[in-house]
C-alpha positions in Angstrom: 0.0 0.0 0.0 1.3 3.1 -0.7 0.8 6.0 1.6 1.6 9.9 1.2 2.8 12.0 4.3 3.2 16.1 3.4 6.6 17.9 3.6 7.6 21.2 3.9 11.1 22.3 3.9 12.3 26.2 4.9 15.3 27.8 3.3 16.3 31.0 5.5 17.5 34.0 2.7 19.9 36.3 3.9 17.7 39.0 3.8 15.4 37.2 6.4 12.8 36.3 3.5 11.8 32.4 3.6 11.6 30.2 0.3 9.3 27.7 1.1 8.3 24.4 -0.5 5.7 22.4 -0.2 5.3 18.7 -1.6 4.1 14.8 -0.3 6.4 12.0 -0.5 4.5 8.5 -1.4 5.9 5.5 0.9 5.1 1.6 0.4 5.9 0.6 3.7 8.3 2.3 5.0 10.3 2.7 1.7 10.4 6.3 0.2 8.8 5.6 -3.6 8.5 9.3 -4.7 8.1 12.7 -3.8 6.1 15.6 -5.6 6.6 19.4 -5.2 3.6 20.5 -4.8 4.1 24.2 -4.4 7.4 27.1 -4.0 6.7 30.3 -2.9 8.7 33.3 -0.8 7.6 35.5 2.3 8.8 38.2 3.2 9.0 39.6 6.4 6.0 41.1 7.7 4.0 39.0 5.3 0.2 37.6 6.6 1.0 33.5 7.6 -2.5 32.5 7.4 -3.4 29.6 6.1 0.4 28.7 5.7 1.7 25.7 7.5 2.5 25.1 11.4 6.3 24.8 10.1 6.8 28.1 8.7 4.9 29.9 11.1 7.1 28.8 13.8 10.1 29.4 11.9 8.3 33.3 10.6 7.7 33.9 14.5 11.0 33.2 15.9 13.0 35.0 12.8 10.9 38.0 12.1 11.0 39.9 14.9 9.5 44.0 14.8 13.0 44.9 14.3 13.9 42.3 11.5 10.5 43.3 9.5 11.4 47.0 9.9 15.1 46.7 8.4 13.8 44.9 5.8 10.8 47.4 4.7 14.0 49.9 4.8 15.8 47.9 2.5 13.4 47.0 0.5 10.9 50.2 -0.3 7.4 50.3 -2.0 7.9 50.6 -5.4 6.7 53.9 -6.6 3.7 53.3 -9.4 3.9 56.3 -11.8 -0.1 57.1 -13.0 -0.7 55.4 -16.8 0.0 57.1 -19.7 -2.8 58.9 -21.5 -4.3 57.1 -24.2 -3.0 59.3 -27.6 -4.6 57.0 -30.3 -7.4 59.5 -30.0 -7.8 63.1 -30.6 -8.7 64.7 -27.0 -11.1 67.7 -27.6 -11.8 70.5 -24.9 -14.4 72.8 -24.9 -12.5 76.5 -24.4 -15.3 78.7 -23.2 -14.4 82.6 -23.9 -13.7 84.5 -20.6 -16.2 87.9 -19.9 
């Protein structure tokens, strides 16, 4: 019989950001058969950890403390988002109205 037990492994970046990676690995009794990846993903610091396993949670809690999340958010600012550029494949028409 072949049985599945879910994995998660934890990679620490330097800049305090976790990689992490999800998968099963498939056993027939006892022996390791297979393994699948079922997902890879990063947090960052600060990051919402719901839904995400007990694993990285613990690991996200003990790392990323107020001081760890700030120094990060330093290093790493919001990205400034300039506004779109108008859309010239028209002709833009105003109305002037004569001033009095």
């Amino acid at each position: 019989m072949i049985d599945s037990t879910p994995v998660v492994a934890v990679q620490v970046n330097q800049d305090n950001s976790l990689f992490v990676t999800t998968g099963v690995d498939y056993d027939k009794s006892g022996t390791l058969v297979g393994s699948e990846v079922t997902a890879q993903y990063t947090l960052v610091p600060g990051d919402d950890l719901t839904g995400q396993p007990t694993e990285v949670v613990k690991i996200a809690n003990a790392l990323w403390t107020s001081a760890v999340i700030e120094a990060y958010k330093a290093a790493h600012p919001e990205p400034v988002i300039a506004p779109p550029a108008p859309d010239l494949s028209e002709p833009v028409v105003a109305a002037i109205t004569p001033a009095e």
